[in-house]
C-alpha positions, 0 to 999 in steps of 0.5 A: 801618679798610681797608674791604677788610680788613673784608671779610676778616675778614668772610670768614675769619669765615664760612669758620671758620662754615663749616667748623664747621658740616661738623664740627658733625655736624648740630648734634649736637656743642657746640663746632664748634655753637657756633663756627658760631653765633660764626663767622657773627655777627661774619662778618655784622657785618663784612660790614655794616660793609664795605657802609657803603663798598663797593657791595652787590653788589660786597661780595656778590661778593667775599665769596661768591667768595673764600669758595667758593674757601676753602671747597673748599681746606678740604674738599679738604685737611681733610675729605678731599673730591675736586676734579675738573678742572671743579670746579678750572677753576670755581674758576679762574675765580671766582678771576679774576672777584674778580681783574677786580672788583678790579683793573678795576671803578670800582664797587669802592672802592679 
């Protein structure tokens, strides 16, 4: 399997996690608990199996970028949270350093 769709799944599955752990409200609510436990297992599973062909730190880097930026939509557009203008121009620019790893770094595996 495409070892940029792995960490795609890697990163959807922690984004899921994540958003769990918000509604889980500390742990207290089973189903969301639950979802976060699910959510980060099969997000670590991928992401050791994308470390199998992507370098560390690239892998770390995208992983962690792409899943700021969702995370923030989501709580922007579900929880309701505010994103100001330096938080939107952050984003912005994790967005553009996935992009340059991406599109211009040879440590990356395409």
């Amino acid at each position: 399997m495409n070892s940029w769709l792995l960490l795609a799944i890697a990163i959807v599955a922690e984004v899921i996690a994540t958003s769990a752990l918000k509604a889980s409200e500390g742990f207290s609510r089973l189903w969301p608990s639950v979802l976060v436990v699910t959510g980060y297992a099969v997000s670590f599973y991928f992401l050791a199996l994308t470390l199998k062909t992507i370098p560390v730190g690239i892998t770390y880097a995208v992983w962690a970028g792409v899943g700021i930026v969702l995370i923030s939509l989501i709580g922007w557009v579900v929880f309701e949270q505010k994103l100001d203008w330096p938080a939107l121009l952050g984003i912005a620019l994790i967005i553009a350093g996935v992009l340059v790893i991406h599109l211009f770094s040879k440590s990356a595996a395409h």
